[in-house]
C-alpha positions in Angstrom: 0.0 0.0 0.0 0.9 4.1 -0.2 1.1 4.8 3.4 1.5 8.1 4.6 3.1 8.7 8.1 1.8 11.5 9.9 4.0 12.4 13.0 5.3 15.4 15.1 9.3 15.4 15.1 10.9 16.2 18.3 13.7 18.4 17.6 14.6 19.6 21.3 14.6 17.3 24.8 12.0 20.6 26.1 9.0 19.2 27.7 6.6 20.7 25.2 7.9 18.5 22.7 8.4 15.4 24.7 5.3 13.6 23.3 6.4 13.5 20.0 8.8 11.3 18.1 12.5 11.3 18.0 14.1 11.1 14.6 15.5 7.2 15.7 11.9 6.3 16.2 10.5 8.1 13.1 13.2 6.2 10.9 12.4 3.2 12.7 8.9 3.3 11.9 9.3 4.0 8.4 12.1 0.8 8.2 9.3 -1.4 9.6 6.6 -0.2 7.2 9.3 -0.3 3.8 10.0 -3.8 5.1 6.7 -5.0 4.7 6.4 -3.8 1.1 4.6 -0.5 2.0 5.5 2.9 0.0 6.0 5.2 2.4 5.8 8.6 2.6 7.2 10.8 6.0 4.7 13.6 6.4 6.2 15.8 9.5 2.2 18.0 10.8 4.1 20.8 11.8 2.9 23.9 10.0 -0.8 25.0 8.6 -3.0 22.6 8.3 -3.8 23.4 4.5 -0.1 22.5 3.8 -0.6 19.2 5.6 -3.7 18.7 3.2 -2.0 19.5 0.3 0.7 17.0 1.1 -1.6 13.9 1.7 -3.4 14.9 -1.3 -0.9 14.9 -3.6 0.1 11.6 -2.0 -2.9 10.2 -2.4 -2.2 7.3 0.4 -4.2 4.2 0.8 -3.7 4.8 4.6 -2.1 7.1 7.0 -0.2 5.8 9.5 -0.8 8.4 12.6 1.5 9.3 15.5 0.8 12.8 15.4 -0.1 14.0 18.7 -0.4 18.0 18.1 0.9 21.0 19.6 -2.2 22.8 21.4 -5.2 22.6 23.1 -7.3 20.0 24.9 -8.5 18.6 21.7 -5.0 18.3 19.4 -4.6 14.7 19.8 -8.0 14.6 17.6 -7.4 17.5 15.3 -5.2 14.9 12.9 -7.9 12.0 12.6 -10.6 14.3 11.9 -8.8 15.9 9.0 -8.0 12.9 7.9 -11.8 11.9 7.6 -12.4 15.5 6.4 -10.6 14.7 3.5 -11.7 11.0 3.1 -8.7 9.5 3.5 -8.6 5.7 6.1 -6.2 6.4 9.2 -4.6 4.1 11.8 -5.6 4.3 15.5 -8.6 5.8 17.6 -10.8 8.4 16.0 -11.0 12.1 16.6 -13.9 11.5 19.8 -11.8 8.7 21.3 -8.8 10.6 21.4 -10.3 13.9 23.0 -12.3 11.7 25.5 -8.7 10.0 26.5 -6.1 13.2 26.3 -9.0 14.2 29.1 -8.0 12.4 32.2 -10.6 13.6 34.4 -13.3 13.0 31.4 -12.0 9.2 31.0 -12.2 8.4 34.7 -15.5 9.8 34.7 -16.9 7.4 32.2 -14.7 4.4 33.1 -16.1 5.1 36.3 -19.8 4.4 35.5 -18.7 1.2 34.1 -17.9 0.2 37.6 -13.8 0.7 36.9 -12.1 2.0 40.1 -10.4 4.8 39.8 -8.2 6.9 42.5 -10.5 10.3 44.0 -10.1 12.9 42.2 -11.3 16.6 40.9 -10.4 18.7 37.8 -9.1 22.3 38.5 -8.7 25.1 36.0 -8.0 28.8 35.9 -11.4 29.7 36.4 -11.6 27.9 40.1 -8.7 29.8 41.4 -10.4 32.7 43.0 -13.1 30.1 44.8 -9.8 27.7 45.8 -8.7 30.7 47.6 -11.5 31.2 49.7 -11.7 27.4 50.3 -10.0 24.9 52.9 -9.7 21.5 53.2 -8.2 19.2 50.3 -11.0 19.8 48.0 -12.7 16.1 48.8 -9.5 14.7 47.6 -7.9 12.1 50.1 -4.2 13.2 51.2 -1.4 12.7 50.7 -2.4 13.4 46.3 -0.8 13.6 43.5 -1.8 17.1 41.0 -0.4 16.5 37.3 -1.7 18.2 34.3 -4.8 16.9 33.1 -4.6 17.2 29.7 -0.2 16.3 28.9 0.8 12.9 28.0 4.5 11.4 28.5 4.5 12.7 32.2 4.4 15.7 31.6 4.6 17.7 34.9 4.8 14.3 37.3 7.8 13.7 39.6 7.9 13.3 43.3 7.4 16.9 43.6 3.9 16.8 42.1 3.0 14.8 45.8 1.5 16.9 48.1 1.3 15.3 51.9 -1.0 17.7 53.6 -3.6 20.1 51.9 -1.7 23.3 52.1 1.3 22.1 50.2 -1.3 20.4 47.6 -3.2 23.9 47.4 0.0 25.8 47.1 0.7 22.7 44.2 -2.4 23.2 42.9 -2.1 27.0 42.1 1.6 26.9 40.7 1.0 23.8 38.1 -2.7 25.8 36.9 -0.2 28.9 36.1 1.8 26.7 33.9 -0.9 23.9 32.6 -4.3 26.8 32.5 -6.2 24.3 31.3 -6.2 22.4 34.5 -4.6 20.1 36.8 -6.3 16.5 38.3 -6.0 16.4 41.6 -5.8 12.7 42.2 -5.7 10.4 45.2 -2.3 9.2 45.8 -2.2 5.2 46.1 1.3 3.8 47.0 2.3 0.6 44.8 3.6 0.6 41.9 2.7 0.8 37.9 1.6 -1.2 35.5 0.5 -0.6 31.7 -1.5 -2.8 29.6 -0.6 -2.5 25.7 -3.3 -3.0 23.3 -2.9 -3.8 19.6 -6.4 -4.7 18.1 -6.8 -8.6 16.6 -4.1 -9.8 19.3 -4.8 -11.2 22.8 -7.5 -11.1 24.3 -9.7 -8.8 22.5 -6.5 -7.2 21.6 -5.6 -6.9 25.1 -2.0 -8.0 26.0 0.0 -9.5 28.4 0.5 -6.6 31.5 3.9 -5.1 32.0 5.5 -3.8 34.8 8.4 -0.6 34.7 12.0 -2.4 36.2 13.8 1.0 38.0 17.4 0.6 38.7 16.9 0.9 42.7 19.2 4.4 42.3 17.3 6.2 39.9 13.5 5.2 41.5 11.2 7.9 42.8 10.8 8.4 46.5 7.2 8.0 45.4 8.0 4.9 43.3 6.2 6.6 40.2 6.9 6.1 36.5 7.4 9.8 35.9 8.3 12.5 33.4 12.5 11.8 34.6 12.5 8.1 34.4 10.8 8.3 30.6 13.0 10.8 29.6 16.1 12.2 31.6 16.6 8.9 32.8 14.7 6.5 30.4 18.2 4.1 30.2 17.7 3.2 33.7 14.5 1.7 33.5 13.4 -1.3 31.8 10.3 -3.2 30.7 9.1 -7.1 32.3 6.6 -8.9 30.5 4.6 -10.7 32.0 5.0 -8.6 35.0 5.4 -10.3 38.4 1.3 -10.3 39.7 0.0 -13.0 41.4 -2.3 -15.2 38.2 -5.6 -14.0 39.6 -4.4 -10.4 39.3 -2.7 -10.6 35.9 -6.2 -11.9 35.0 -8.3 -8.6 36.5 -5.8 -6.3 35.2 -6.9 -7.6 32.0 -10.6 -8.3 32.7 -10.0 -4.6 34.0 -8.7 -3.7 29.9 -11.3 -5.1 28.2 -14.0 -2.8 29.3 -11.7 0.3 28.5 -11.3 -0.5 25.6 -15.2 -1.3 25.1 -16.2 1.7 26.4 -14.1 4.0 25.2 -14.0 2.4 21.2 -10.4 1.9 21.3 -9.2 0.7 17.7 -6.2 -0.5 16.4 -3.3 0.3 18.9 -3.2 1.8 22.3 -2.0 1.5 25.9 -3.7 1.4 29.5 -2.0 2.3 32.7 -3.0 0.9 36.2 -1.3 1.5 40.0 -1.2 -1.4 41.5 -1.7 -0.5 45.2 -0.3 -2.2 48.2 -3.6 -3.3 49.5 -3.8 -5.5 46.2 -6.6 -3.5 44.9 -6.2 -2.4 41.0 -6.9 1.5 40.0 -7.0 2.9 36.8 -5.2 5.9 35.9 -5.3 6.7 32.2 -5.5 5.6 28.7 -2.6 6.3 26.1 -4.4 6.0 22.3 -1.4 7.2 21.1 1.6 5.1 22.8 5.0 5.3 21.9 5.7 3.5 19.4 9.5 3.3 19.6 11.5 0.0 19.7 11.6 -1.1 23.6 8.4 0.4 24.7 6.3 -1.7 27.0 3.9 -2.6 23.7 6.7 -4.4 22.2 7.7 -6.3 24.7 3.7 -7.6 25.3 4.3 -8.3 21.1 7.8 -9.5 21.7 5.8 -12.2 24.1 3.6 -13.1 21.4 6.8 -13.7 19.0 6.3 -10.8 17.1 9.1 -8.7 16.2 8.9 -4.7 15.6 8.6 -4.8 12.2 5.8 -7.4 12.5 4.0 -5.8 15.3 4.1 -2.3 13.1 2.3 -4.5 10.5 -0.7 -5.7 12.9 -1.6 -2.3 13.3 -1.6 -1.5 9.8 -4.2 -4.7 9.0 -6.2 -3.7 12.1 -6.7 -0.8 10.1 -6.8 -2.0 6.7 -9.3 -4.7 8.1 -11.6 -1.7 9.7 -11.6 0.5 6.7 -12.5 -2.0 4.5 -8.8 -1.5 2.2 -8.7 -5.5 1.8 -9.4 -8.9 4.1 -6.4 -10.3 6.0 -5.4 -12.6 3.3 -5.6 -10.1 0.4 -3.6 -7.6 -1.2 -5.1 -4.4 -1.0 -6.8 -2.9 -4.2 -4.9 -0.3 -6.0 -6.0 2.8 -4.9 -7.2 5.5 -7.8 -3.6 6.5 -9.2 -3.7 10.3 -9.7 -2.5 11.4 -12.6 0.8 12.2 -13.3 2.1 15.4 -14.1 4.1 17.1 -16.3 6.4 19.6 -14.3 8.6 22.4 -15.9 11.4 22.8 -14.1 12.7 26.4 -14.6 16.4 27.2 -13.5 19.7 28.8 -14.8 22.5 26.7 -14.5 26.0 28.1 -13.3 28.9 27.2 -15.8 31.8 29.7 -14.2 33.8 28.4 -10.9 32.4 30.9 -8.2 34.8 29.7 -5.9 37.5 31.5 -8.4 36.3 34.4 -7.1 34.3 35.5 -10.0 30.7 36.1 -8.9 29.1 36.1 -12.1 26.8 33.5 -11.6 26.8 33.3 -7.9 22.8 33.1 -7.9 22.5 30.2 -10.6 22.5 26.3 -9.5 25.5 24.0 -10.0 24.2 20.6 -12.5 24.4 18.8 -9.7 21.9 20.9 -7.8 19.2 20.8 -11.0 19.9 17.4 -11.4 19.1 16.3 -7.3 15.7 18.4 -8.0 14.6 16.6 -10.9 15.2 13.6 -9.1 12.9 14.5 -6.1 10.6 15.4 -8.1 10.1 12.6 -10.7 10.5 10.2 -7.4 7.5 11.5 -6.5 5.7 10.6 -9.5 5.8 13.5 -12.2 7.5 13.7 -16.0 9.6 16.3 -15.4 10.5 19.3 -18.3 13.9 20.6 -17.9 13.4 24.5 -18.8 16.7 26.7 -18.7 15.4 30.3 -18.4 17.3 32.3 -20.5 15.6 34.2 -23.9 14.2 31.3 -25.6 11.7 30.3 -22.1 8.7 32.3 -23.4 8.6 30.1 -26.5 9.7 26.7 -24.8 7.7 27.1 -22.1 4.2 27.8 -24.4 5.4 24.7 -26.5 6.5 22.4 -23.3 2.3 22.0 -22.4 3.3 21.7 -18.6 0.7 21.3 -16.1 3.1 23.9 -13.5 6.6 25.0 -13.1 8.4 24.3 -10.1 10.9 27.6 -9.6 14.2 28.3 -8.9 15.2 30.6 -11.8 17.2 33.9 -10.7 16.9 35.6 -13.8 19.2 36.9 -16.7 19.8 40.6 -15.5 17.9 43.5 -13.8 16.8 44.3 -10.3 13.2 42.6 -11.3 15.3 39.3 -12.7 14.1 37.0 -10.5 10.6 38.2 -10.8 10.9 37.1 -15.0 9.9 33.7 -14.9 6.8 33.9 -12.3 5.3 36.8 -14.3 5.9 34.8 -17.7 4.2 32.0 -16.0 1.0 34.2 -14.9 0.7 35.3 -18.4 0.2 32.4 -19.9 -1.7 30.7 -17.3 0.6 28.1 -15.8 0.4 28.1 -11.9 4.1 27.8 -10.2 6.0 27.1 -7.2 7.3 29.7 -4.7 6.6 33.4 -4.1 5.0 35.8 -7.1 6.5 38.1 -9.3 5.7 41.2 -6.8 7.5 39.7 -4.0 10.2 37.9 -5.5 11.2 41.7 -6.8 10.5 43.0 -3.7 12.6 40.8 -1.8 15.7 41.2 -4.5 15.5 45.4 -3.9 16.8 45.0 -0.1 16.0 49.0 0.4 12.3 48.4 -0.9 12.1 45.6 1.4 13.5 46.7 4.5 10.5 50.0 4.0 7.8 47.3 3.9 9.1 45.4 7.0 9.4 49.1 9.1 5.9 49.9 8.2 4.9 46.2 9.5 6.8 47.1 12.6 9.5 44.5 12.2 12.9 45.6 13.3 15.9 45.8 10.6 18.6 48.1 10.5 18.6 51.7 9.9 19.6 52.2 5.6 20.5 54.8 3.4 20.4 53.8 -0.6 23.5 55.6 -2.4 23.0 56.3 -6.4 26.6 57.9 -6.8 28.5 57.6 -3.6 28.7 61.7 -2.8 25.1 62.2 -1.3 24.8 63.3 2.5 25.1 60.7 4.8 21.8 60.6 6.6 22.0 62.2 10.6 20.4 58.5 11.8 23.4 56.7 10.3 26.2 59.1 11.0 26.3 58.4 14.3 26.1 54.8 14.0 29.4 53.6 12.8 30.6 51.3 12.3 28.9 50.4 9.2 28.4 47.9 6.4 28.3 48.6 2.4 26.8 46.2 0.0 24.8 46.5 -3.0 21.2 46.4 -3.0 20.0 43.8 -5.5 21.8 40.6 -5.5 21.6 37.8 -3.8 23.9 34.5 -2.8 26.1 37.5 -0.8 27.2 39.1 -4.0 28.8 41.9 -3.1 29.2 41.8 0.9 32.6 41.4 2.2 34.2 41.9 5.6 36.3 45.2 3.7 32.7 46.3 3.6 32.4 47.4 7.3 33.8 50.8 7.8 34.5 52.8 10.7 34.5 56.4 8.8 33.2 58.6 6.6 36.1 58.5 4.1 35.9 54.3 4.1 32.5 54.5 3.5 32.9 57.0 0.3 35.3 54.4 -1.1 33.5 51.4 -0.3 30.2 52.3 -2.1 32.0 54.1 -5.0 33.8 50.7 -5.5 30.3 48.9 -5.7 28.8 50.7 -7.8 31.3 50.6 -9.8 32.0 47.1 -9.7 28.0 46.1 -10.0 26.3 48.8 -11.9 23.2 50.1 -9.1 22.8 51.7 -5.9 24.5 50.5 -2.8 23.3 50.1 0.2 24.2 51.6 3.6 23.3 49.7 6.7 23.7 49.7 10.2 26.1 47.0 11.4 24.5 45.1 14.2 26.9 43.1 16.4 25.6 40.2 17.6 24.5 36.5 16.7 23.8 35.6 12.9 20.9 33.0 12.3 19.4 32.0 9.3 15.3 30.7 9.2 13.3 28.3 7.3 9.9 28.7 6.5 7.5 26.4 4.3 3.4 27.1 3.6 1.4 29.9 2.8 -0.3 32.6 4.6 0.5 30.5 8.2 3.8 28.7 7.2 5.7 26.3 9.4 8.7 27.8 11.0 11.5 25.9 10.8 14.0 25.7 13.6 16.4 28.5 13.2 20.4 28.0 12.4 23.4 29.9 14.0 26.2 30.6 12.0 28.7 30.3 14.2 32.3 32.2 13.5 35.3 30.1 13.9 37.7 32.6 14.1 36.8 34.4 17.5 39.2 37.2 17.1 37.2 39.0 14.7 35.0 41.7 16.5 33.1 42.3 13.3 32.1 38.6 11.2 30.1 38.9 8.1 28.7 35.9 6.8 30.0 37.0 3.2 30.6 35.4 -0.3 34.0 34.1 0.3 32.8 32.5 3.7 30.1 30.4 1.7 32.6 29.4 -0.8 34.8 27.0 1.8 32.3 27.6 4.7 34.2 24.5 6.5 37.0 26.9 7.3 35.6 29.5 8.8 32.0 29.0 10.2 30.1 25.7 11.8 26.3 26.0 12.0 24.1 24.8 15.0 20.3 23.7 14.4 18.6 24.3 16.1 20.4 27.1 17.8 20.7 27.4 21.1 19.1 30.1 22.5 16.5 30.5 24.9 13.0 29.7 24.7 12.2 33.5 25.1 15.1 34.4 21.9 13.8 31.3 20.1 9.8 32.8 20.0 11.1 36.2 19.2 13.5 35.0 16.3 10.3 33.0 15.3 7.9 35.4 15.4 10.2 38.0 13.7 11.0 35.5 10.4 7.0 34.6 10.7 6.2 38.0 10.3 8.8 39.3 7.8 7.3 35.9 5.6 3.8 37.1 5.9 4.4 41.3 5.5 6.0 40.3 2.2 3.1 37.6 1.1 6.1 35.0 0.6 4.8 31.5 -0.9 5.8 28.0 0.1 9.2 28.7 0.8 11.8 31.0 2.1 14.9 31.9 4.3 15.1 35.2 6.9 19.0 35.9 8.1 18.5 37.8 11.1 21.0 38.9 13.8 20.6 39.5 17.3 22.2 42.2 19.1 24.3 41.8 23.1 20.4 43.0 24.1 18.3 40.3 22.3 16.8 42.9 19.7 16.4 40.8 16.4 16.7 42.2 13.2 15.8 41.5 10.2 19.0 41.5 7.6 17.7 39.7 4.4 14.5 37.7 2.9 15.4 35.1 0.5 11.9 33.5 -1.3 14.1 31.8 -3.9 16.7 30.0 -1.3 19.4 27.4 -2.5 18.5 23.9 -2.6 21.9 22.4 -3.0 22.1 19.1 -1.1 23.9 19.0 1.9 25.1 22.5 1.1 22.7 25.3 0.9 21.2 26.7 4.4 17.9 26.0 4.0 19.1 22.1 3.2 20.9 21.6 6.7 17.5 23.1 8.5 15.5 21.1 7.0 17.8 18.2 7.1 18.3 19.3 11.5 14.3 19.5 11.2 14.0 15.8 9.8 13.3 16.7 6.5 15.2 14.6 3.8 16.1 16.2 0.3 12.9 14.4 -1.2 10.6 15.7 1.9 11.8 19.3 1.1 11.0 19.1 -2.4 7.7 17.4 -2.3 6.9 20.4 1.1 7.9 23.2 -1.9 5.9 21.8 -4.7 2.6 20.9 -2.4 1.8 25.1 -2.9 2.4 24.9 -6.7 0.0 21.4 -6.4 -2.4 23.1 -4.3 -3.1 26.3 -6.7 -2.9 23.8 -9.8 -6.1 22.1 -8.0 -7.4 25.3 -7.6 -7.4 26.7 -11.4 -8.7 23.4 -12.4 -11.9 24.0 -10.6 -11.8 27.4 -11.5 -11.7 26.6 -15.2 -14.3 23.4 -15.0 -17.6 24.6 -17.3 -20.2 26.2 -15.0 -24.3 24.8 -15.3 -26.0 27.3 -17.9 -28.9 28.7 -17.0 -31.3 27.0 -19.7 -34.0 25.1 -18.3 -34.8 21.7 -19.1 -38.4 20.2 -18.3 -38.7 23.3 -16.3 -35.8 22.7 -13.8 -32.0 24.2 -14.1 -29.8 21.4 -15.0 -28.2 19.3 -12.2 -24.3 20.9 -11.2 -21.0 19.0 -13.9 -19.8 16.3 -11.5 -16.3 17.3 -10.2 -13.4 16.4 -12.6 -10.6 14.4 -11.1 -7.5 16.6 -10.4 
């Protein structure tokens, strides 16, 4: 089958992320789905959702396999499964209501509860109770000592053994600290020493798909004064701990654990894969504590060892959940292949690009901008590996006629241009002429971004910080008061890209250096230079794939080698053997208060300029964390293992392929979009007195 694998990368070891998947677990998943003859295609959700839809589509799986768990709200477990349905398209796992019921701990013990499950005491407290908390006393009909934990975080988030209050003051005092950081609310739950046990679940296995119970196995060091399973032991310390299968319960209560499982999973509609987690207390009696419909799925969780029990290895276990689902959905019977799924039909992609034929790296920056063969040729690649004819389309004077005779259905982009400060807007606004939708920005940013001076006016009247700019035509106009008094300062001209231009020599401490820096640039490059502010401080570069809400990538710090130079400049001849003299970190590390402001600053600076699908922001950050805004790059290099935007996406677990097909999902996504634009409206004759019934929808 044409599986697509939804999942949420985790890039950092923060505690926001720590329910998604690592990139081991990720590749693992993949491995096992390619080794039972899948085609699979990695699908990271990050980003707007009409990005993720364009993906799948253009996909066109027979199944997705899900692990995405979202990023917010009390209902982002379910947001993934119901777009899935949305777009009709069969999913592994629970669906959407299952998955909010069970991300709701407090909601899931309610209903358990009238199914006769027993369940530790407990209330729900949010941000709204606060004020009445206050005026309260007691332990809010919650037995003490209690445990309070964020009611709506999986992977332990916010459980250690401080989350144990002994008396009620200390679990009021809890209380109102965790609702501060978790709003939502926190469970205050009845504490009941003993230890843990989960139940995996993997539909058609079993006992109703209910497994063999597992028990945690804590080095006696690293174990909780509380003896809990919590958010250290699975990650800090996760190499300390180990799974036992069967765990070691008396028979009677292996078998009431179980008995126990079965009526979760009948009550709540559990489907294909899941996991249920019990405290065994010391009095022998068995409490339920919460249901997991999106486990862990990496090799050595407790699931595989229940599978492991049942002699089925990862790979094999991977596959049960994929014919649980196939079964459900109706794809094919256990002992079929599945049908072929409606192919969509392939494409024919012009690929538009000028191709660099001088050395750069001799210093002549002639064709800095163009692509290397090597580059084109990767590109083509991706792209006819994901199913499309692809038309190679040099753009140089003979396009306009090659590209009218090439009949392509759209043009994927990287073409700089011949020559001109609008250059690189040539082969969008050829393409809008004649009708042919494309990948990447349009003409009107793609020559707004090349104009740096134009740009950096748009980003000041969006309120996004760059440095202060003077444009000079000849070299002897006034230096502008706001710059004069900023030296040092940095000369470069103001329409090229790839660093064209911008030097180190460029930074100038005086009035005389400046005069002979810009006089030599003009000179040299025939237009205005420009005059900027130097801002000392850290470099990063951005990514950013989508549309009007694009996914951020994590950003990259260019890092100087040399740390005797007071004023670095990421310049031309730095890129050309960037081994000597920089090393790059990604994601940077900065904190989490830097990371949302460099965020929010490339987010912005994308959607001021109506960027498309894909770009790159360089920013610096000054000694007081202002970040600027240097540069905007909607036509970024896509050299493999090379170019910046390659090594984010590659640090963000995007392979070469993944990039690609993330670029050309926006050209797919407006190709869809003129084809039901151009599809023949009903006319408005009559026939037998009734307007005729609307043209069924054309397949795209």
């Amino acid at each position: 089958m044409k599986i697509a694998f939804t999942h949420n990368l985790r890039l950092t070891d923060a505690e926001e992320e720590a329910e998604f998947d690592t990139a081991e677990t990720v590749n693992a998943i993949a491995a096992a789905l390619m080794s039972c003859g899948h085609a699979v295609e990695k699908i990271e959700v990050s980003g707007p959702a009409s990005h993720l839809a364009a993906r799948i589509e253009a996909f066109a799986p027979d199944l997705i396999f899900n692990t995405a768990e979202g990023k917010r709200g009390r209902a982002r477990e379910a947001f993934y499964p119901a777009l899935f349905e949305e777009l009709g398209f069969p999913y592994t796992g629970s669906d959407a209501y299952v998955l909010t019921v069970t991300l709701d701990k407090a909601l899931t013990k309610l209903v358990l509860a009238r199914e006769g499950v027993d369940t530790p005491k407990s209330r729900l407290v949010t941000a709204r109770d606060l004020p009445a908390l206050e005026k309260m006393e007691g332990s809010l009909g919650v037995p003490v000592p209690c445990i309070v934990k964020p009611n709506y975080e999986g992977s332990s988030k916010g459980i250690g053994d401080e989350s144990v209050a002994r008396d009620w003051r200390s679990m009021r005092a809890l209380v109102e600290k965790l609702v501060k950081q978790y709003p939502n609310g926190v469970l205050v739950e009845e504490f009941i020493p003993g230890v843990d046990v989960t139940v995996p679940f993997i539909e058609g296995l079993g006992e109703e798909g209910v497994m063999t119970p597992v028990e945690y196995v804590i080095e006696s060091a690293a174990r909780s004064k509380y003896n809990i399973y919590d958010y250290r032991l699975k990650n800090t310390d996760a190499q300390r701990v180990t799974v036992r299968c069967p765990a070691e319960l008396p028979r009677d209560q292996l078998q009431r654990v179980k008995a126990i499982s079965k009526t979760v999973v009948r009550t709540l509609g559990m489907r294909d894969v899941g996991r249920i987690d019990f405290r065994l207390g010391d009095d022998g009696r068995i409490y339920f504590l919460e249901v997991n419909a999106l486990p862990s799925l990496e090799p050595g969780a407790s699931l595989f060892a229940a599978a492991k029990r049942e002699s089925l290895s990862y790979e094999q276990t991977i596959d049960r959940v994929v014919k649980s689902a196939a079964v459900r959905w109706g794809l094919h019977r256990p002992s079929e292949a599945p049908p072929a799924r409606k192919r969509v039909d392939q494409l024919r992609v012009g690929f538009t690009f000028n191709m660099k034929r001088v050395d750069s790296k001799g210093g002549n920056d002639a064709e800095a901008e163009y692509d290397p063969p090597e580059t084109i040729d990767a590109i083509r690649s991706a792209i006819e590996s994901l199913g499309h004819e692809v038309v190679p389309l040099e753009a140089n004077s003979s396009l306009p006629q090659e590209l009218n005779e090439a009949k392509v259905d759209l043009v994927f982009n990287i073409a700089e241009g011949l020559s001109g400060r609008n250059r690189e807007a040539q082969v969008p606004a050829l393409c809008e002429l004649v009708g042919i939708p494309y990948t990447g920005s349009d003409s009107a940013t793609l020559a707004l971004a090349l104009d740096k001076a134009l740009c950096k006016r748009i980003l000041r009247q969006h309120g996004i910080l760059t440095p202060e700019f003077q444009v000079m035509v000849t070299g002897r106009e006034k230096l502008n008061a706001s710059l004069a008094s900023k030296f040092p300062l940095i000369v470069k001209p103001n329409a090229e890209g790839s660093s064209k231009g911008i030097a180190s020599t460029g930074v100038v401490d005086d009035e005389p250096g400046l005069r002979n820096a810009v006089k030599e640039l003009i000179e040299r490059y025939r237009q205005p230079a420009l005059v900027e502010e130097y801002i000392s401080g850290r470099e990063f570069t951005v990514g950013l794939l989508g549309d009007k809400r694009p996914r951020v990538l994590p950003p990259m710090e260019i890092c100087f080698k040399d740390k005797q130079k007071q004023r670095p400049v990421y310049d031309y001849e730095i890129k050309q053997e960037w081994e000597k003299h920089v090393y790059y970190e990604c994601p940077a590390k900065v904190t989490p208060v830097d990371s949302r402001n460099i965020e929010r600053a490339a987010r912005e600076t994308f959607q001021a300029l109506d960027c498309r699908d894909v770009a790159r922001i360089d920013l610096r950050m000054s000694a007081s964390g202002q970040v600027y805004v240097l540069e905007v790059n909607p036509l970024p290099g896509l050299t493999p293992d090379y170019s910046d935007l390659v090594l984010i996406a590659k640090a963000a677990g995007l392979d070469y392929r993944t990039l690609i097909a993330e670029i050309l999902a926006g050209g797919l996504k407006r190709l869809r979009e003129k084809r039901r634009a151009d599809r023949p409206q009903s006319t408005e004759r009559k026939l037998d007195g009734k307007r005729p019934a609307p043209l069924p929808e054309a397949s795209s």
